[in-house]
C-alpha positions in Angstrom: -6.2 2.4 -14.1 -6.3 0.1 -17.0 -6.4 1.7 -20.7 -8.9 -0.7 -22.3 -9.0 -1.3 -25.8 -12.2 -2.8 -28.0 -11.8 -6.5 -27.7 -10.5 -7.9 -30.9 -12.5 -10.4 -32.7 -11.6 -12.8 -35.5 -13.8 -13.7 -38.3 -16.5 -15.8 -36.7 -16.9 -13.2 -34.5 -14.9 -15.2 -30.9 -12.4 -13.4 -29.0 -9.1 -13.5 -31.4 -6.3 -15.8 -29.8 -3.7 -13.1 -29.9 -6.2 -11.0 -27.3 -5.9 -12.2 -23.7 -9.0 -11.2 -22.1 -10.0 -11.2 -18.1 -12.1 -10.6 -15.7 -12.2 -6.7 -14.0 -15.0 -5.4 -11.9 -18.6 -6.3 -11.9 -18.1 -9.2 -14.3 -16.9 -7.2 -17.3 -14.6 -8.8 -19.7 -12.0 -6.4 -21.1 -8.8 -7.0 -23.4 -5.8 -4.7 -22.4 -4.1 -3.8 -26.0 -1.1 -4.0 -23.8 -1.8 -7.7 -22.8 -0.9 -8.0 -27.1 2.7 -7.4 -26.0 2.6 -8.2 -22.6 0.5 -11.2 -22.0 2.0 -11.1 -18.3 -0.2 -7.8 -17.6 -3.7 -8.6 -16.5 -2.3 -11.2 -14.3 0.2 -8.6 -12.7 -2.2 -6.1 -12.6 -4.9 -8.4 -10.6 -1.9 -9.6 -8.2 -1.5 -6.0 -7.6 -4.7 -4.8 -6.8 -4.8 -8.1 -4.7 -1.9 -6.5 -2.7 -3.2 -3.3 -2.1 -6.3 -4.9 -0.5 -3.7 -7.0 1.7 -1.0 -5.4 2.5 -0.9 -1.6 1.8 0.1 -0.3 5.3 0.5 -3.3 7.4 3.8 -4.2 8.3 6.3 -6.4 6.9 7.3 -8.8 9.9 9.7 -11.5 8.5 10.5 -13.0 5.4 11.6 -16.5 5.0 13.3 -17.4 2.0 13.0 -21.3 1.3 15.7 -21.7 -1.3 19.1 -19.3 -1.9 17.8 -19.1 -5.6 15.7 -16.8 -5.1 17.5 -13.6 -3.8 19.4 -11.7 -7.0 20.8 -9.0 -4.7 23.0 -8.4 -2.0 22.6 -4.8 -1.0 20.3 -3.8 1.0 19.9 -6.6 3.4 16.7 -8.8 3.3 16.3 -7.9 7.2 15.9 -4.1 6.1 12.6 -4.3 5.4 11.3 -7.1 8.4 9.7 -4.5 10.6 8.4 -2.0 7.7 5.5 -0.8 6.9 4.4 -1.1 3.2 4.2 2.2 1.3 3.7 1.2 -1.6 2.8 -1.0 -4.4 3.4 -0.5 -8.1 4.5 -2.7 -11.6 7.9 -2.3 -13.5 7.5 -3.6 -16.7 6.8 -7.6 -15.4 8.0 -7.1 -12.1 5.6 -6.6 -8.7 7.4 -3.6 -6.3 6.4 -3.6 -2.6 7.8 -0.4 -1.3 8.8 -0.2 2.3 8.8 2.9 4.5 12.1 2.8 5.0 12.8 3.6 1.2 13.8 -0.3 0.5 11.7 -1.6 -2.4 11.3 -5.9 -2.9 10.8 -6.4 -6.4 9.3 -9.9 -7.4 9.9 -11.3 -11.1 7.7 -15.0 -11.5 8.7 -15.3 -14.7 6.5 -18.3 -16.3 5.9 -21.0 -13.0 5.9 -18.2 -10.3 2.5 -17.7 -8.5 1.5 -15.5 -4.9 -1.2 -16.9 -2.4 -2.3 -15.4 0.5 -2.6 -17.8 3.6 -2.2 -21.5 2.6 1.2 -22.9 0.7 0.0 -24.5 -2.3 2.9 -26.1 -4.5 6.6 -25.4 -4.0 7.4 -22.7 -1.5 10.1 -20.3 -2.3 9.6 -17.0 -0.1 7.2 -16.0 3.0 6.0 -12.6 3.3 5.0 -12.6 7.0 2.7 -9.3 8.0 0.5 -8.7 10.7 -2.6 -9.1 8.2 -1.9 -13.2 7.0 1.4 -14.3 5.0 2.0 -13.9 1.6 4.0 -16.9 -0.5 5.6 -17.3 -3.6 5.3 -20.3 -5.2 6.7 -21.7 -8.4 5.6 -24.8 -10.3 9.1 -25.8 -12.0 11.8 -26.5 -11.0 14.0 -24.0 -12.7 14.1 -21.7 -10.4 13.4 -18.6 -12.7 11.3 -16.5 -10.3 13.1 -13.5 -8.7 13.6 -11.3 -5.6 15.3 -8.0 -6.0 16.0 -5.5 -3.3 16.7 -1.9 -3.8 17.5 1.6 -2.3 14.7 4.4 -3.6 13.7 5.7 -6.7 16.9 4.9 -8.1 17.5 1.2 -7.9 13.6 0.7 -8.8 14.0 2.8 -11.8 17.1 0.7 -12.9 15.1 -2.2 -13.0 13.4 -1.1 -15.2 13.7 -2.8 -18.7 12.5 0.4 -20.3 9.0 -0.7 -22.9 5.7 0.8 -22.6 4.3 0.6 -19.0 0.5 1.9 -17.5 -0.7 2.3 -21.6 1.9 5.0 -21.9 4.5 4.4 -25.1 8.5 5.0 -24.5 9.4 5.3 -28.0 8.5 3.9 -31.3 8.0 0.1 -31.9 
């Protein structure tokens, strides 16, 4: 759940610039006061509820990785999650986390260029997410290569991704 703020407004009373504001429900317009710091949010937050609609509980049959950029870990193995059920999906700091059943987590970084599509490749391929409910790609618009795939053990390596911040509205610390 999103922890929505009053929208800010400048002086002639228009959305102020520094206030990313987005689309959420039944045509609402909200602005996150996280979105402030993290103008990455609504969009990772819309990918994920995306996801959940998608993928939650189908299984994970291949993935195809279209450039050796991409992949930022050695251990586990990519092919220990083909076969897996998704258990679950959550955000750390900028990063998507698909959890498998298995205890494996793929955690996705697109950084500025990086974009997901369900069905249809649109732009430059990096990565296909192959489950029984349609395929998921990763796309990126540069050519910098920026975007990211992580894999991890449990609890544990997804927590060490994390690049500690506020996360879900809640504050780690003082600013």
């Amino acid at each position: 759940m999103l922890n929505i703020a009053p929208q800010v407004r400048n002086a002639r009373g228009r959305p102020a610039p520094a206030c990313r504001t987005f689309q959420h429900g039944a045509g609402q317009r909200f602005c996150d006061i996280l979105s402030l710091v993290m103008p990455e949010l609504p969009d990772i937050t819309i990918y994920l509820e995306a996801l959940e609609e998608r993928i939650l509980g189908r299984k994970l049959a291949r993935v195809t990785l279209k450039t050796p950029f991409l992949l930022r870990s050695v251990a586990p193995p990519l092919s220990s999650v083909e076969g897996q059920s998704v258990t679950g999906l959550r955000r750390v700091g900028k990063r998507i986390c698909i959890g498998c059943e298995n205890g494996v987590w793929l955690v996705l970084h697109l950084m500025i260029a990086g974009r997901l599509h369900w069905g249809k490749a649109r732009g430059k391929v990096l990565a296909l997410f192959e489950f029984d409910s349609g395929t998921l790609l990763l796309t990126e618009a540069g050519s910098q290569h920026r975007a990211s795939l992580h894999l991890v053990n449990g609890a544990d390596g997804l927590n060490a991704m994390d690049p500690g911040g506020s996360r879900n509205g809640e504050s780690s610390g003082s600013f």
